[in-house]
Backbone as a printed PyTorch tensor [residue, N CA C, xyz], in Angstrom:
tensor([[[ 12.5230,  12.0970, -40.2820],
         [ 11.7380,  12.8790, -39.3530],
         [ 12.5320,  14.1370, -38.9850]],

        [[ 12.0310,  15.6150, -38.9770],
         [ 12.6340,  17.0190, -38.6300],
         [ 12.5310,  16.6870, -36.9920]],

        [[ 13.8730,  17.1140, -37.1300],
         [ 14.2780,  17.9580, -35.6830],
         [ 13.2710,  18.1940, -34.9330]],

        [[ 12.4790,  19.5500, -34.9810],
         [ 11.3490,  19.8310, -34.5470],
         [ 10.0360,  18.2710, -33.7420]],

        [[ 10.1770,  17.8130, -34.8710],
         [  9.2530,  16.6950, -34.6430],
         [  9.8050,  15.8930, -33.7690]],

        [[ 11.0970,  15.5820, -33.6430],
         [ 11.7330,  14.5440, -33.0120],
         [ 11.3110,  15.1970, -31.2740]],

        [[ 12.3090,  16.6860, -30.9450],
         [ 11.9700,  17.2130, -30.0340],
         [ 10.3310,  16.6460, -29.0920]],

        [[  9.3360,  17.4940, -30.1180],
         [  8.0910,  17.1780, -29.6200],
         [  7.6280,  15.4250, -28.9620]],

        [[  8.2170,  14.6010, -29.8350],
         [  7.7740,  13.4590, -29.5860],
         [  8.6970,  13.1990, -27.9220]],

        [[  9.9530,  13.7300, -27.9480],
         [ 10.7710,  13.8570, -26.7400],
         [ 10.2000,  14.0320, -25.8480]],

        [[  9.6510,  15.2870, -25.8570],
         [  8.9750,  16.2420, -24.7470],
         [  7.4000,  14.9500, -24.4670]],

        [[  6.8600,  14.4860, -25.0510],
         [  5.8110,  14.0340, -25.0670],
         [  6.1230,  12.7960, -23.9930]],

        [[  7.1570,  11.9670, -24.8370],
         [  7.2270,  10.6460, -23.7360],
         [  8.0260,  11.4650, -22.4110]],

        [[  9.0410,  11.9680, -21.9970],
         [  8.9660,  13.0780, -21.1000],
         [  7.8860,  12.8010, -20.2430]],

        [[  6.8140,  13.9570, -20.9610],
         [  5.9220,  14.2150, -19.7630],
         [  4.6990,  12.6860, -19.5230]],

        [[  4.7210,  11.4240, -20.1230],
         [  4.1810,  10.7240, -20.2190],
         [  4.8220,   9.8750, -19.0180]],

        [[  6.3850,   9.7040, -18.7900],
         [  7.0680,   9.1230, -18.0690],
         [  7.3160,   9.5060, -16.9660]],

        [[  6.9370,  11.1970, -16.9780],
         [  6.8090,  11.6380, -15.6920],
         [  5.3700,  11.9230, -15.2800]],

        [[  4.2460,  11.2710, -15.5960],
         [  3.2170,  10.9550, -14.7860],
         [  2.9340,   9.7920, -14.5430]],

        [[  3.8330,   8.9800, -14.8220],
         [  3.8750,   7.1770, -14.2770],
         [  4.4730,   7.8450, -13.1280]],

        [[  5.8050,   8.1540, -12.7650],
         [  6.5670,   8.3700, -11.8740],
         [  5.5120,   8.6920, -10.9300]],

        [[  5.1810,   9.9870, -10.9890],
         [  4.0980,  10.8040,  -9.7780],
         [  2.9920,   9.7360,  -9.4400]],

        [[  2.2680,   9.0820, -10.4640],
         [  1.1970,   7.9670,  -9.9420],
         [  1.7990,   6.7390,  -8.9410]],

        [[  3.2150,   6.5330,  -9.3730],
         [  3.6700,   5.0900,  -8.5130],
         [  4.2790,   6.0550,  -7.2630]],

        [[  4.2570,   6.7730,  -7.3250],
         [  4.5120,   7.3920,  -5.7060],
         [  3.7230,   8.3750,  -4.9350]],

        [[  2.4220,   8.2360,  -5.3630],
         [  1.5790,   8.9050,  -4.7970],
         [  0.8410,   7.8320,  -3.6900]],

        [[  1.0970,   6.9060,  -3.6580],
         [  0.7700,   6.2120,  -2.8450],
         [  0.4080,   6.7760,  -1.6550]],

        [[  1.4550,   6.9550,  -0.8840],
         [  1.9290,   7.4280,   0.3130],
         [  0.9980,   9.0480,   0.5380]],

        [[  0.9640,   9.9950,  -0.9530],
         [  0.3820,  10.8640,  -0.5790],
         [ -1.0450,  10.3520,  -0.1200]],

        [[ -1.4490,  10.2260,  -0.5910],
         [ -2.9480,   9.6200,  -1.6370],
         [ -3.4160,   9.0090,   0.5360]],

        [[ -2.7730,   8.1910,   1.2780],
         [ -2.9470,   7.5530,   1.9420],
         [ -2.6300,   8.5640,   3.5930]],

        [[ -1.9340,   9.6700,   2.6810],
         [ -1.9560,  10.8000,   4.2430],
         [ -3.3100,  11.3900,   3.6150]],

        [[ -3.8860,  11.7190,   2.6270],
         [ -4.4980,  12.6510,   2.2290],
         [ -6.2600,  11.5440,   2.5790]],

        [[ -6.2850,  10.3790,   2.5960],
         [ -7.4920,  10.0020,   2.6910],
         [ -7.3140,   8.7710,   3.8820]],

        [[ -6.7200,   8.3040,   4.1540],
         [ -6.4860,   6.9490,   5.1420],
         [ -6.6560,   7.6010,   6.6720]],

        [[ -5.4450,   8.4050,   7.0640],
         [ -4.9100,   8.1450,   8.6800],
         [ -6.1200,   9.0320,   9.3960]],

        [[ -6.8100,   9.5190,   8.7310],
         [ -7.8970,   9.8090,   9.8770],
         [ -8.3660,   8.8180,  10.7100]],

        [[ -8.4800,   7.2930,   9.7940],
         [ -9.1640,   6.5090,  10.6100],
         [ -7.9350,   5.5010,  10.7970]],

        [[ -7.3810,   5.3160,  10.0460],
         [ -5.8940,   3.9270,  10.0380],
         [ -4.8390,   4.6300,  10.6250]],

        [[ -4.8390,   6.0550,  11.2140],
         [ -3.4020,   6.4940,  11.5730],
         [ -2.2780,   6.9940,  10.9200]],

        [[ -1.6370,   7.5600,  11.4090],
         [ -0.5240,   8.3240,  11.0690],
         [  0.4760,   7.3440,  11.0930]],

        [[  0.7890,   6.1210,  11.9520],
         [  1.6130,   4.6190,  12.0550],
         [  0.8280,   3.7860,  11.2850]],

        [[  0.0940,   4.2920,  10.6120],
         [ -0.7420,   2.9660,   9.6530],
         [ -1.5550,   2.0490,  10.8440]],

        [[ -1.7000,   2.0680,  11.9650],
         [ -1.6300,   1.2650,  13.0160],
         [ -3.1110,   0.8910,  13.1000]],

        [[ -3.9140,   1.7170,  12.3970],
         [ -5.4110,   1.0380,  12.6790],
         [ -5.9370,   2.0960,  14.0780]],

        [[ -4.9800,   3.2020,  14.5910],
         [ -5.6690,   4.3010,  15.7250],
         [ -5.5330,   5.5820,  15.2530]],

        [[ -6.4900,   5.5400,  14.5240],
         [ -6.6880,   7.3460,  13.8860],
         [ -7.5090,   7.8830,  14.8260]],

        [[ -7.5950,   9.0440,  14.5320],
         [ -8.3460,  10.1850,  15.2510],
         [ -9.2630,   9.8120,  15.1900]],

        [[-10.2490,   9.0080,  14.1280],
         [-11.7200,   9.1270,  14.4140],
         [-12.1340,   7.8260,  14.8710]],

        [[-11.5680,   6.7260,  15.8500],
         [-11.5580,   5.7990,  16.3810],
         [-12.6420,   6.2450,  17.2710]],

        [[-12.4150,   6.9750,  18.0390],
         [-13.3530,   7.2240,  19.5270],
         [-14.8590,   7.1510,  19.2270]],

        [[-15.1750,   7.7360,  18.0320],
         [-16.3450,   7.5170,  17.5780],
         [-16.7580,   6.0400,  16.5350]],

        [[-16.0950,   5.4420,  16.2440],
         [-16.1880,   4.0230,  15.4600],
         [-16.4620,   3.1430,  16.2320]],

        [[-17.4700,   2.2870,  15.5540],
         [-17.8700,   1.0110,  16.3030],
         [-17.0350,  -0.5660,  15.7960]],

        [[-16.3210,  -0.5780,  14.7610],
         [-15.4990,  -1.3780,  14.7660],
         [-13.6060,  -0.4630,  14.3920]],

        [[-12.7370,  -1.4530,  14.8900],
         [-11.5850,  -0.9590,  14.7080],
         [-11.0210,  -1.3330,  13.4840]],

        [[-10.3810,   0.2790,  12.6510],
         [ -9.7970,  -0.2030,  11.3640],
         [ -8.8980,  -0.9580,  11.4620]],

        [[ -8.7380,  -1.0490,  10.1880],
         [ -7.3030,  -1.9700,  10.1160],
         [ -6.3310,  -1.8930,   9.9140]],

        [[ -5.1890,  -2.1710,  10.8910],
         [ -3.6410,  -2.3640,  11.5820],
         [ -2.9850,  -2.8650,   9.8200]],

        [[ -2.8020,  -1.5480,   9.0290],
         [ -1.5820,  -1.9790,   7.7740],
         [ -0.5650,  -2.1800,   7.8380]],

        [[ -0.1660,  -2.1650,   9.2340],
         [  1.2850,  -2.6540,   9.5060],
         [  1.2530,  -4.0590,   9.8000]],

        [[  0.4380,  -4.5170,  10.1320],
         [  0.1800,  -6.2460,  10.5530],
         [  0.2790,  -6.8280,   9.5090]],

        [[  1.2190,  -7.8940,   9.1620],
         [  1.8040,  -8.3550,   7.9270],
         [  0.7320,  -9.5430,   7.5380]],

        [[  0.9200, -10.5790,   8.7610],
         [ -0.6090, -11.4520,   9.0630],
         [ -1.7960, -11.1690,   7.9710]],

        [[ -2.3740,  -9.9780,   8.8090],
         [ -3.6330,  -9.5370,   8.3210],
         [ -3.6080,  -9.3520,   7.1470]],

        [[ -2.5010,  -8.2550,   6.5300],
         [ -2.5600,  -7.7500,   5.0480],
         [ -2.4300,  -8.6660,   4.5840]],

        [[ -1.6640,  -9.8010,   4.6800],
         [ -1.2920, -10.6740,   3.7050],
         [ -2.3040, -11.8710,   3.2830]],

        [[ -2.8830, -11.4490,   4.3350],
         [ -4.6700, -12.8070,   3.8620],
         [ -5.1670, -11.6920,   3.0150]],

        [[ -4.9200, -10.7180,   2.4240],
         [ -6.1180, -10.1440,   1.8370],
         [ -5.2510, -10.1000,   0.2970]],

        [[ -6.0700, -10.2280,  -1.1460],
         [ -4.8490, -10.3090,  -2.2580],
         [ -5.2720,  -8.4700,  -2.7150]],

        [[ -4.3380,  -8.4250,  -3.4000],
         [ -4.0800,  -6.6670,  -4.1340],
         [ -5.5350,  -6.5650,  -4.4430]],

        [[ -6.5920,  -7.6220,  -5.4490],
         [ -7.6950,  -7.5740,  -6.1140],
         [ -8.3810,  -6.9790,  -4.8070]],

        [[ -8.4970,  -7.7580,  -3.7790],
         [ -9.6100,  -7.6440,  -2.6700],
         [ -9.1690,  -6.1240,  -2.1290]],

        [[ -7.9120,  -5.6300,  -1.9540],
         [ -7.4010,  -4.3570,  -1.4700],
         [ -8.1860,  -3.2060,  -2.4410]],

        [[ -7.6810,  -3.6550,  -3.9260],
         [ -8.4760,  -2.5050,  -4.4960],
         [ -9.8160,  -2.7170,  -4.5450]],

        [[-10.6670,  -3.2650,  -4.8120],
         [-12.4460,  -3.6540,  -4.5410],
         [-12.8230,  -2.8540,  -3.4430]],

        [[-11.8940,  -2.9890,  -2.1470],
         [-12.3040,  -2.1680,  -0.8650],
         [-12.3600,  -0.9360,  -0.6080]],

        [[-11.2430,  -0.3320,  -1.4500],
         [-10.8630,   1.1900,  -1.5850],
         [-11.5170,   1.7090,  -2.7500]],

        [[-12.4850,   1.0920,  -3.8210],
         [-12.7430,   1.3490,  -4.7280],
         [-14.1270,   1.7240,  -4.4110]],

        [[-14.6570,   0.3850,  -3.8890],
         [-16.3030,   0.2900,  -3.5870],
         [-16.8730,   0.5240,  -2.0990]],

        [[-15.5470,   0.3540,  -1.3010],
         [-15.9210,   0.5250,   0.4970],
         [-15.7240,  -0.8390,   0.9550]],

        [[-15.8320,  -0.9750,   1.9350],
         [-15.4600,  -2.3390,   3.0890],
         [-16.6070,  -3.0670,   2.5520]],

        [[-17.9300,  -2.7700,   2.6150],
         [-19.4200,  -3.9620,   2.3300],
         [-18.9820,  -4.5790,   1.1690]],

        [[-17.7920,  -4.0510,   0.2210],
         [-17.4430,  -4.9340,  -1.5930],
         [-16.9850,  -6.1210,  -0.8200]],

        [[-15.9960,  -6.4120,  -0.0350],
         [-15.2460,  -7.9140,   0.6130],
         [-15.9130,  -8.0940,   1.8250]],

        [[-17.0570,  -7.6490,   2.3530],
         [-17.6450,  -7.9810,   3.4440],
         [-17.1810,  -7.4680,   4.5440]],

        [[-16.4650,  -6.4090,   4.6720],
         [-16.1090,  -5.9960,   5.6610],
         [-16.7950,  -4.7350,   6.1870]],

        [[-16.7100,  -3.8510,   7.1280],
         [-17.2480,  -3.0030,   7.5010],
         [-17.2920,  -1.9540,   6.7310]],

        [[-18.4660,  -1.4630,   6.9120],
         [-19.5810,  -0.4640,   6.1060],
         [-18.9390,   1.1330,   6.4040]],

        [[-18.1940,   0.9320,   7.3270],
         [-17.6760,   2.7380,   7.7480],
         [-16.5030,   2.9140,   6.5510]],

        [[-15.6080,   1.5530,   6.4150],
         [-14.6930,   1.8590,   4.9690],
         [-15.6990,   2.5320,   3.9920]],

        [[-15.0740,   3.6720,   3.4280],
         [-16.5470,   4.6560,   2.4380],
         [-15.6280,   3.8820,   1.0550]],

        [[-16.3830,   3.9810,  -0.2000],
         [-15.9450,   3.7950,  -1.3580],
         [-15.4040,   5.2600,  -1.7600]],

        [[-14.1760,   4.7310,  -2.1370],
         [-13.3120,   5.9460,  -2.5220],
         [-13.3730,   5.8370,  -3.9940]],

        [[-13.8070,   5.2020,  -4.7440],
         [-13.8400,   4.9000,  -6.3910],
         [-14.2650,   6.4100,  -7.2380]],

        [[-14.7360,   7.4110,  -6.7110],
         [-15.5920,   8.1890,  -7.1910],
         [-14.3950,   9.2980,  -7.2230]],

        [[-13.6730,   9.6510,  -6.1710],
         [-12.7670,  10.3710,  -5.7810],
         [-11.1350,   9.5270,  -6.2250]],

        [[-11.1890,   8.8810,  -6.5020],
         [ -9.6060,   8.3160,  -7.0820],
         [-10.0090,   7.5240,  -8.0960]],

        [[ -9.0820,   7.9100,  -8.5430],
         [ -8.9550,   7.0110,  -9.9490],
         [ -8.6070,   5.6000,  -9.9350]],

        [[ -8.8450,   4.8460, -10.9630],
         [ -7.8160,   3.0020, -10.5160],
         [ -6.5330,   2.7690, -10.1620]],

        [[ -5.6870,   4.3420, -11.1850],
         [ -4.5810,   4.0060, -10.9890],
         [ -4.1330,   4.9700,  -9.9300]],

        [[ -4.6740,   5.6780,  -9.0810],
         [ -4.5580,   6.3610,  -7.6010],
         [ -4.3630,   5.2930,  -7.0800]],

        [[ -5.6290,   4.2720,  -7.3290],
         [ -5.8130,   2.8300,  -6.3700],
         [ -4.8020,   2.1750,  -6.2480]],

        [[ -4.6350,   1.6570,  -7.4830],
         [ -3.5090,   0.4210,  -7.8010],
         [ -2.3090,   1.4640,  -7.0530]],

        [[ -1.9690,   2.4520,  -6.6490],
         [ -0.7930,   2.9660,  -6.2200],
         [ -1.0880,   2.8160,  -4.7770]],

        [[ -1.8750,   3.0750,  -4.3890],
         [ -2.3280,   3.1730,  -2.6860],
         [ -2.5230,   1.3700,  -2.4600]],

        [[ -2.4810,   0.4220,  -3.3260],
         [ -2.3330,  -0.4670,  -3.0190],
         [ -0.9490,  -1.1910,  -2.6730]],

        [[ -0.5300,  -0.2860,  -3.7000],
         [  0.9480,  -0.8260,  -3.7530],
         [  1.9390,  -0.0190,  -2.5080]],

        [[  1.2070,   0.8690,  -1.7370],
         [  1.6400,   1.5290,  -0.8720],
         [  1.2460,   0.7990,   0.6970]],

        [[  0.4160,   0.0320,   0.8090],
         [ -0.5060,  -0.5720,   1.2920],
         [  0.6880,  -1.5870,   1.8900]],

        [[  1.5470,  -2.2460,   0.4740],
         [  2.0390,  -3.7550,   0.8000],
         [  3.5250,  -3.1520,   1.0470]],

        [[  3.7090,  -1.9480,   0.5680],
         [  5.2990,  -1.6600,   1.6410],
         [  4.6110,  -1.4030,   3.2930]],

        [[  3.5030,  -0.5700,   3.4550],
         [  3.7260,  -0.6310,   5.3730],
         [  3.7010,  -1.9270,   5.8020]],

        [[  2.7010,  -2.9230,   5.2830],
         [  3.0650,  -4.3320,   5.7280],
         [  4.0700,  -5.0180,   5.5510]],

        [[  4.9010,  -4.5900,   4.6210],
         [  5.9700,  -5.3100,   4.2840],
         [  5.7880,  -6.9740,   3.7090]],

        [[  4.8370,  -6.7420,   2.9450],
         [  4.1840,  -8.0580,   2.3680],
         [  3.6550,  -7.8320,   0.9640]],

        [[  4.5240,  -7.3140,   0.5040],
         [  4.7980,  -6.9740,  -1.1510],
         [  5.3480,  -7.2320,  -2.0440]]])
């Protein structure tokens, strides 16, 4: 195999390995950028748009809580909205706007604030 070719294939896994990287740590973005309006800036379940909600989100810091729920049921919820696991209808389905593997990262971001990961 030429030089040249070798390079390219370099550069390729490169930039292949550096968009795993950015996806497994976008979590955290992904979760300022769509979550704490309603779950908070402490993950705490008291976002800004509480005052107007008729049920209270949910406390991702509560280890308890997160931990009755499995990764499958986490992503279903963020994928399809709260009504996919029976939960409240104000969770919107984010499936349309993130990708699976946005998901699977915001899930996995999910089980470090609980610390039940």
């Amino acid at each position: 195999m030429s030089l040249p070719m070798l390079k390219r294939i370099g550069l390729l896994l490169g930039l292949m390995m550096s968009s795993v990287v950015v996806s497994a740590e976008s979590g955290a973005d992904l979760y300022k950028t769509y979550c704490w309006q309603c779950h908070g800036m402490q993950a705490d379940g008291m976002g800004v748009n509480i005052p107007d909600m008729s049920v209270q989100p949910r406390d991702h810091t509560d280890t308890k809580a997160m931990t009755a729920r499995s990764d499958e049921e986490l992503f279903k919820a963020i994928k399809n909205g709260g009504q996919a696991i029976e939960k409240s209808v104000l969770m919107p389905p984010w499936g349309e706007v993130m990708s699976d593997e946005e998901i699977q990262s915001l899930v996995r971001y999910l089980r470090e604030l609980c610390k039940c990961g």
